[in-house]
MMTF fields as JSON, N, C-alpha, C and O atoms, coordinates in Angstrom:
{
  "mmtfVersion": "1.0.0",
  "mmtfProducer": "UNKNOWN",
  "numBonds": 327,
  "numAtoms": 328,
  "numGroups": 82,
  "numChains": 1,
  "numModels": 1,
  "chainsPerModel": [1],
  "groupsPerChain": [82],
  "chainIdList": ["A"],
  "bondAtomList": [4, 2, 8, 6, 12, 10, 16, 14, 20, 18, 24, 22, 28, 26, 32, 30, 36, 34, 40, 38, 44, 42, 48, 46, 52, 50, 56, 54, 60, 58, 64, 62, 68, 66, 72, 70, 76, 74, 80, 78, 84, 82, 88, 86, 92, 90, 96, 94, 100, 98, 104, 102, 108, 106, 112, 110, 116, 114, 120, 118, 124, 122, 128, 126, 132, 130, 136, 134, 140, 138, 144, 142, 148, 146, 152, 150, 156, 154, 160, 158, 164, 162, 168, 166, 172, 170, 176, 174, 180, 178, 184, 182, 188, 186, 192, 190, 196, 194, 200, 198, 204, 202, 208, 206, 212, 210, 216, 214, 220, 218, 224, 222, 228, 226, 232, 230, 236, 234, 240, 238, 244, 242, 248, 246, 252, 250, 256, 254, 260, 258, 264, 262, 268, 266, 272, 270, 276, 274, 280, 278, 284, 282, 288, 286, 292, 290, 296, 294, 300, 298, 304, 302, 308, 306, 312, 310, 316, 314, 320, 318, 324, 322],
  "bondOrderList": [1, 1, 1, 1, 1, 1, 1, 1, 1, 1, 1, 1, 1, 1, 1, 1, 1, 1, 1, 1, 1, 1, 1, 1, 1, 1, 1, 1, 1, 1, 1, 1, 1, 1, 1, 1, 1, 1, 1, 1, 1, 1, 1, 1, 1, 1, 1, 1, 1, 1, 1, 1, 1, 1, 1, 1, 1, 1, 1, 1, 1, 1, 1, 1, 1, 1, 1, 1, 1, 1, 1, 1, 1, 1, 1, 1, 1, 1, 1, 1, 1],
  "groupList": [{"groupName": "UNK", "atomNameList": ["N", "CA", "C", "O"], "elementList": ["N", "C", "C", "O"], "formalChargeList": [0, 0, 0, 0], "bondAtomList": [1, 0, 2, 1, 3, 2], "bondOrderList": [1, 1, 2], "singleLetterCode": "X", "chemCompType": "L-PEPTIDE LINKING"}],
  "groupTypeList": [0, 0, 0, 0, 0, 0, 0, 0, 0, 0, 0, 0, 0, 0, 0, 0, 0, 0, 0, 0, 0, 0, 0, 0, 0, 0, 0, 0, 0, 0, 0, 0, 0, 0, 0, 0, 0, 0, 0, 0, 0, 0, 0, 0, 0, 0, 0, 0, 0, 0, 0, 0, 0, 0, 0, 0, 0, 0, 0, 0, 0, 0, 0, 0, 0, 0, 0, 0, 0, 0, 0, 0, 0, 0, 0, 0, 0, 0, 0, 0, 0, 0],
  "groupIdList": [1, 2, 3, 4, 5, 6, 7, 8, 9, 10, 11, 12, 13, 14, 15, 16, 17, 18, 19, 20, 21, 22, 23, 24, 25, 26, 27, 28, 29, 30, 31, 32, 33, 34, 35, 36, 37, 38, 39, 40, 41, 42, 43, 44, 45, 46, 47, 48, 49, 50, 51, 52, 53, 54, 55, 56, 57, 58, 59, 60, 61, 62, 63, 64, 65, 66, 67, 68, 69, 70, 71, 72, 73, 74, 75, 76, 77, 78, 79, 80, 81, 82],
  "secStructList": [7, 2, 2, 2, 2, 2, 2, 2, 2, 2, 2, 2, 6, 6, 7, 7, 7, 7, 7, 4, 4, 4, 7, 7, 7, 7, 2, 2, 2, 2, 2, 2, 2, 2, 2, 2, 2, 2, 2, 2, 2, 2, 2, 2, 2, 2, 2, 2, 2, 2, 1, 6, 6, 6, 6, 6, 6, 6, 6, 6, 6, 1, 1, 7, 7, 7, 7, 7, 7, 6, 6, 1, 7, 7, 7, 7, 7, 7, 7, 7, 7, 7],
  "xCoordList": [59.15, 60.079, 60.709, 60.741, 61.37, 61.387, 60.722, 61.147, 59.093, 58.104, 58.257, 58.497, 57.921, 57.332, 59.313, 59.331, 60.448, 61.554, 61.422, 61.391, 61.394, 61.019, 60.109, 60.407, 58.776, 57.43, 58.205, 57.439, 59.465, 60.081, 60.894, 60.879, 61.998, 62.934, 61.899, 61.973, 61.134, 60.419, 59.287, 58.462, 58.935, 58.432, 59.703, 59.918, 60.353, 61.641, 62.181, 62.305, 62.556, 62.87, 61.926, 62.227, 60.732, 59.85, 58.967, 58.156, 59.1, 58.848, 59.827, 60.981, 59.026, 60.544, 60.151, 59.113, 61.039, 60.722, 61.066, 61.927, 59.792, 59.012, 60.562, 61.539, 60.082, 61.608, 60.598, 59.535, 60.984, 60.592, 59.403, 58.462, 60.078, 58.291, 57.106, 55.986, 57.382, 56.199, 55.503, 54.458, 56.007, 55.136, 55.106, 56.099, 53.919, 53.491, 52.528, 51.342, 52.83, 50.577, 50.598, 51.359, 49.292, 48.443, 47.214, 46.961, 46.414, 45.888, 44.572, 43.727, 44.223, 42.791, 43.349, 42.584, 44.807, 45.187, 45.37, 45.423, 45.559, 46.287, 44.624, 44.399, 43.9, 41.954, 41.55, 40.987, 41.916, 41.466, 42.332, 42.161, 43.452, 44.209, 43.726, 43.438, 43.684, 42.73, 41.221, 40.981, 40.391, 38.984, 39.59, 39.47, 40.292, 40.74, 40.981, 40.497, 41.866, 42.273, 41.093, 41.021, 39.67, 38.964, 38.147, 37.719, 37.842, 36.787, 37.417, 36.605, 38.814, 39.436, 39.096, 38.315, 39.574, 39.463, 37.988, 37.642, 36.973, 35.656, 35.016, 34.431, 35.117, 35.33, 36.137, 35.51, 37.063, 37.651, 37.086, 37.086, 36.546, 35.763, 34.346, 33.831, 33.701, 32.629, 32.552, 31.827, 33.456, 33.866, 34.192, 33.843, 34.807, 35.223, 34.222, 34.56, 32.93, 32.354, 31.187, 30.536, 30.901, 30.203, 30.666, 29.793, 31.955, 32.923, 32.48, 32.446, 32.271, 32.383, 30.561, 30.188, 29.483, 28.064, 28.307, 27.16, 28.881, 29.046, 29.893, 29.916, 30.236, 31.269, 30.509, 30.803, 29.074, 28.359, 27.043, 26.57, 26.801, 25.54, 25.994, 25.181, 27.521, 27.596, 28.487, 28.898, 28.47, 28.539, 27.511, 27.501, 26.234, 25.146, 24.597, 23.628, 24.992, 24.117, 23.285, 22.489, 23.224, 22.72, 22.676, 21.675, 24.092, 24.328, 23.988, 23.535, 24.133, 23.727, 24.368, 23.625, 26.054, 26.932, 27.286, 27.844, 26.653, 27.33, 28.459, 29.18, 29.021, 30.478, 31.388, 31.164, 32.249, 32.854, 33.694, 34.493, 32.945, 34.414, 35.77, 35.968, 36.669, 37.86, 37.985, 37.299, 38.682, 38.945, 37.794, 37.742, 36.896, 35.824, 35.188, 34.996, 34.596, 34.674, 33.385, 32.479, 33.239, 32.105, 31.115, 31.565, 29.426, 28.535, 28.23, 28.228, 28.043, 28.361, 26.501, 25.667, 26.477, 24.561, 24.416, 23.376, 25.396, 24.666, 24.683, 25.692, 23.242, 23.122, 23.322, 22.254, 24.126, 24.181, 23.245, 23.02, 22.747, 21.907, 22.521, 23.029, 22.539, 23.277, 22.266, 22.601],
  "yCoordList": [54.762, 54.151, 52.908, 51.83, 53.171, 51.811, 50.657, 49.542, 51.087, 50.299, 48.693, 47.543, 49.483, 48.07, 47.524, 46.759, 47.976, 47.083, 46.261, 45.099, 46.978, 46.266, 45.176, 44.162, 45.384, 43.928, 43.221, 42.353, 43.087, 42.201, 41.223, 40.037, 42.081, 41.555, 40.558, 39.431, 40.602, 40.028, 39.208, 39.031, 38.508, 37.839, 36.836, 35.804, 37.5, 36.178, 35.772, 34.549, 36.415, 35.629, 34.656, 33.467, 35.18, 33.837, 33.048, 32.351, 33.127, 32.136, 30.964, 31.052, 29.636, 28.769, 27.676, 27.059, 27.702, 27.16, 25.52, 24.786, 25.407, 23.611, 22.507, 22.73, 21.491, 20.543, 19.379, 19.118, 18.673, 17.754, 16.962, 16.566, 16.948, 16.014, 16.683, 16.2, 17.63, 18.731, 18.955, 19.582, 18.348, 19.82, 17.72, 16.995, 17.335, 16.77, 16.42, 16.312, 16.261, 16.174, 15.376, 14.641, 15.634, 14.515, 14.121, 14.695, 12.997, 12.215, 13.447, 12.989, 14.792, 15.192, 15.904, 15.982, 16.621, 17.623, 16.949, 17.479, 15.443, 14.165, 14.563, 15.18, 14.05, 13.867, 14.951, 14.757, 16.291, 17.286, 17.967, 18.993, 16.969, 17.964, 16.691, 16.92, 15.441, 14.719, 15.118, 15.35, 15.158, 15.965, 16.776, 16.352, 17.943, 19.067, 18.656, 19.22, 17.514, 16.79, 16.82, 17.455, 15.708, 15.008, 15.886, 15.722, 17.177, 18.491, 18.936, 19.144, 19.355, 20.21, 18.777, 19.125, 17.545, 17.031, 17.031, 16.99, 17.083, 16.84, 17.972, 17.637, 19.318, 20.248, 20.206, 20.537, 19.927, 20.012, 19.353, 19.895, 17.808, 17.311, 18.09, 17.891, 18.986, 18.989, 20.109, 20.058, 20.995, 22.523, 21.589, 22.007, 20.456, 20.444, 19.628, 19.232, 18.863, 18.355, 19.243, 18.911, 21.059, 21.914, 22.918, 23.668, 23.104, 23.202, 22.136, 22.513, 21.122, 20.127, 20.407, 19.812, 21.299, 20.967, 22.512, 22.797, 23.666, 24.264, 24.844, 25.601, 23.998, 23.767, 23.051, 23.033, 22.046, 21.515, 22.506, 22.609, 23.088, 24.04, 24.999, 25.399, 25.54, 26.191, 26.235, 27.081, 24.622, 24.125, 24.151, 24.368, 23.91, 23.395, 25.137, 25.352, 25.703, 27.346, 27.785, 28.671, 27.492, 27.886, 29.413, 29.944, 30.168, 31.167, 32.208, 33.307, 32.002, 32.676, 33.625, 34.607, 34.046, 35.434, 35.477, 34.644, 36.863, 37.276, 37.307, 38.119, 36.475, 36.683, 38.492, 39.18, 38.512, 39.951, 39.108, 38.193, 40.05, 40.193, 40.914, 41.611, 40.992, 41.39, 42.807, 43.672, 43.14, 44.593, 44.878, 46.067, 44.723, 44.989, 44.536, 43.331, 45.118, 44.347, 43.588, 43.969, 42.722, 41.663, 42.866, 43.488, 42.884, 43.573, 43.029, 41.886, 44.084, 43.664, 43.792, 44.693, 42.046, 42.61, 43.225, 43.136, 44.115, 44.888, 46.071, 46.593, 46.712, 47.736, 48.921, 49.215, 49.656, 51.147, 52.392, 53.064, 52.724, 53.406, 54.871, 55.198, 55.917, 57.218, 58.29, 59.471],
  "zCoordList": [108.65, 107.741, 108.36, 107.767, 109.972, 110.474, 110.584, 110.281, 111.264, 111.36, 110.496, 110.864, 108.932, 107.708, 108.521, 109.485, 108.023, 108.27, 109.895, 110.3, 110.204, 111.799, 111.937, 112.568, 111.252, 110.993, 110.042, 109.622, 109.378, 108.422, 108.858, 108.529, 110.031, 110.614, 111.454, 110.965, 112.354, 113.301, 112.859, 113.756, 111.433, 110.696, 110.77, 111.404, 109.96, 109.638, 110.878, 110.946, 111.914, 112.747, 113.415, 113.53, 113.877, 114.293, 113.678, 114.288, 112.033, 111.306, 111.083, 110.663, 111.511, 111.344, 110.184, 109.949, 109.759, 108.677, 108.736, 109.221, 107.896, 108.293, 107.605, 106.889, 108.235, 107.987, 107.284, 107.848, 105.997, 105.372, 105.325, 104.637, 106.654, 107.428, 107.587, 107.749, 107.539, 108.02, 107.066, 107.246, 105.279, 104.222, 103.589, 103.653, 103.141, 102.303, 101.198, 101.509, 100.152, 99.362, 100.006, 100.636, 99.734, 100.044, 99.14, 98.08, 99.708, 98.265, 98.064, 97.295, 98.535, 98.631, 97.543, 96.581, 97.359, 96.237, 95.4, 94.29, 95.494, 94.282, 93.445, 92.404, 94.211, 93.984, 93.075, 91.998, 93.639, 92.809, 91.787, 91.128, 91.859, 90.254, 89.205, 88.031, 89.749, 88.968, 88.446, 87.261, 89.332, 88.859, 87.969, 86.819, 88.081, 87.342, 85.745, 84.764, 85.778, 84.335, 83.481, 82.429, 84.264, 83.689, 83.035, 81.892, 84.026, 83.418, 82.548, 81.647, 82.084, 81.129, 79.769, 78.884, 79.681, 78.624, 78.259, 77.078, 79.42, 79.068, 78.158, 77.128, 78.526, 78.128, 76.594, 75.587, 76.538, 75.682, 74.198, 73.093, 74.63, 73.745, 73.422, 72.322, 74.376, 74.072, 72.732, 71.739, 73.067, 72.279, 70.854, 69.75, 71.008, 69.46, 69.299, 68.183, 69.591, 69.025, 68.423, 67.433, 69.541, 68.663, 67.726, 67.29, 67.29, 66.766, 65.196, 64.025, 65.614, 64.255, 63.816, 62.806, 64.579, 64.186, 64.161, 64.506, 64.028, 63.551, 61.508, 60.537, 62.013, 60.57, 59.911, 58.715, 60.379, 59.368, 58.64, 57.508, 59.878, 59.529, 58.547, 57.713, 58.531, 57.953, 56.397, 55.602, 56.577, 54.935, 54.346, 53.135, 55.14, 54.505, 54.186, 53.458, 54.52, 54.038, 55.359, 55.048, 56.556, 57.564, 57.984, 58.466, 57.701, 58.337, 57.006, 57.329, 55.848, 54.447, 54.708, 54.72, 55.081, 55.392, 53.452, 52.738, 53.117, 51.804, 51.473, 52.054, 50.462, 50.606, 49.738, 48.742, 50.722, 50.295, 48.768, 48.573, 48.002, 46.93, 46.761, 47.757, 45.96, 45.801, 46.413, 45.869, 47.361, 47.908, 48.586, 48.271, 49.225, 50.08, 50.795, 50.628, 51.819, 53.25, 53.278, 52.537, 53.927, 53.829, 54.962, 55.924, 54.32, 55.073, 56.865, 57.322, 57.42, 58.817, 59.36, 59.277, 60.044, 60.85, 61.668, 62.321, 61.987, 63.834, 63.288, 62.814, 63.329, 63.402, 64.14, 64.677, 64.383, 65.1, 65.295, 64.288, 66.338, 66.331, 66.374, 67.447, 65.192, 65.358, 65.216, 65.309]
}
């Protein structure tokens, strides 16, 4: 029960904690939260541009899903094997 308190006390004391100068970015994390930006918008365009050739195929009758009428559930394609 002492032990873990004992490895706590003796962490904090000979951890010293860094003074201003010591902790800075720098340009390699500047570099890669940039990369990071460019992939998320790239990404981002690509989803909505198949997003927009989805929404065309399936104006045009591509997917032929029966539509459900009033109170009932539209027929489902995956078959279950029971």
């Amino acid at each position: 029960m002492l032990a873990p308190l004992s490895l706590l006390i003796q962490a904090a004391v000979s951890d010293p904690v860094p003074s201003d100068n010591n902790v800075k970015a720098g340009w390699v994390a500047f570099a890669v939260v940039l990369v990071l930006i460019v992939a998320v918008v790239f990404l981002l365009r690509s989803f909505t541009q198949q997003l927009k050739k989805v929404e065309k195929a399936n104006d045009a009758g591509v997917y032929d899903e029966p539509q459900a009428t009033e109170g009932e559930l539209p027929p489902t394609t995956v078959e279950h094997d029971r």
